[in-house]
C-alpha positions, 0 to 999 in steps of 0.5 A: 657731615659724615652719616656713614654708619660704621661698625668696629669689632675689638673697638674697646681700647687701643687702635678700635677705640681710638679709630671709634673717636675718629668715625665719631668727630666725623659726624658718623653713626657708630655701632662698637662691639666687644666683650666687656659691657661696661667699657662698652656702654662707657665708650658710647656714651663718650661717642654720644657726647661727641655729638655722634650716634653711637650704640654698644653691641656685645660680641664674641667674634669667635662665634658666628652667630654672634656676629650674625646677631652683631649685623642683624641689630646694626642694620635694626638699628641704622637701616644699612651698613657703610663701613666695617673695621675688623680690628678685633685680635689677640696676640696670642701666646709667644715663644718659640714655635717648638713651644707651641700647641695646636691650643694656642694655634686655634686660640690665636687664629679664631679671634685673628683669622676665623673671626675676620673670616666671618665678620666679612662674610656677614658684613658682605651679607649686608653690604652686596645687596647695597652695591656699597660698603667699605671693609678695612680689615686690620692686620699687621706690619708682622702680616708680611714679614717674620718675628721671632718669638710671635709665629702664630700671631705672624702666621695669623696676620699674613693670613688677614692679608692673603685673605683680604686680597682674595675677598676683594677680588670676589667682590671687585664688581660690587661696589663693595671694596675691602682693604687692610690696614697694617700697622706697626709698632703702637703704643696699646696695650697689645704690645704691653703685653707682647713685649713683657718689658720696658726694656724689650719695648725699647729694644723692639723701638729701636728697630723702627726707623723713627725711633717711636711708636706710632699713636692709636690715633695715627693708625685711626686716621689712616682707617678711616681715609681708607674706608671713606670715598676719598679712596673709592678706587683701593682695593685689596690694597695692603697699607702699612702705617708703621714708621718705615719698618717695611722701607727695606 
């Protein structure tokens, strides 16, 4: 049985959810954070009744001393920190980057780069004095590649990555590993509301060597290898899970 005690920020629907399920069925104590309180609290008691200890803790990611007070009552709660998924992001606003203002560069990169940013600096607040923990930070097949139309959001997740590589180095000697997953195209709502459309869903599919999404599910697996011991010798590694967009 898995008694890791794990938190995840932006774990209200899409890849967080599901990632909250998979910890959950793994026997692991779960802590899920975000800002609407009655999916919250709903999602907690889906996770309790599947035999896991679960809390809901509301969050705005964009300020610190929520984060802080986020740590604070995970800690209050389970007496240690094991695992951190900083899945929280918004996609922003698309468009061309002549459309583009300094509002919608920092409305895309608090949530996507401040917020991981601070998540890690609290989370290793916790976690350095362990001399253990795990930090997934989720970003984004977009994290190494361009996408017309998305610039922020591209900008945002290459951001995640560079960030992620430099912040495990720091704490290489640690204990401490800290690791991105990148996923590709995913069936969530996120992408619902990037790509508009049916048909510009189906244009953006056919791009991907598998011809389909990937699954919540799928990227909630591989999250949850790449925090768990059975990957103690990664870090600051970047994974893509994203049906081969990446290949060439």
């Amino acid at each position: 049985m898995n008694t890791s005690v794990v938190l995840i920020t932006g774990a209200l629907s899409g890849i967080g959810r599901a990632t909250a399920i998979a910890f959950a069925m793994k026997g692991a104590r779960v802590v899920v954070s975000g800002r609407r309180d009655e999916i919250g609290h709903k999602l907690a008691a889906e996770l309790r009744e599947l035999g896991a200890e679960a809390e809901y803790c509301h969050a705005d990611i964009r300020h610190e001393a929520d984060i802080r007070e986020l740590l604070d009552k995970t800690v209050a709660r389970f007496g240690r920190l094991d695992v951190a998924v900083n899945n929280a992001a918004t996609e922003g606003l698309g468009g061309l980057v002549t459309e583009q203002s300094a509002e919608s560069y920092a409305a895309t990169f608090d949530t996507n780069v401040l917020a991981t940013l601070l998540s890690m600096k609290h989370e290793l607040r916790v976690m350095l004095p362990q001399r253990s923990g795990s930090i997934v930070n989720v970003s984004s097949a977009y994290g190494r590649v361009g996408a017309p139309g998305a610039s922020v959001y591209v900008a945002s997740k290459h951001a995640v990555e560079g960030m992620t590589k430099a912040a495990a180095l720091e704490v290489a000697e640690s204990g401490v590993r800290i690791n991105v997953v990148a996923p590709g195209t995913t069936d969530t709502g996120m992408l619902t509301r990037f790509t508009h459309s049916d048909e510009t869903k189906a244009a953006l599919v056919s791009t991907v060597p598998f011809k389909r999404l990937a699954t919540p599910e799928e990227i909630a697996h591989v999250i949850v290898f790449v925090a768990s011991t059975d990957a103690s010798y990664m870090t600051g590694a970047s994974v893509a899970v994203d049906g081969g967009m990446l290949a060439d």
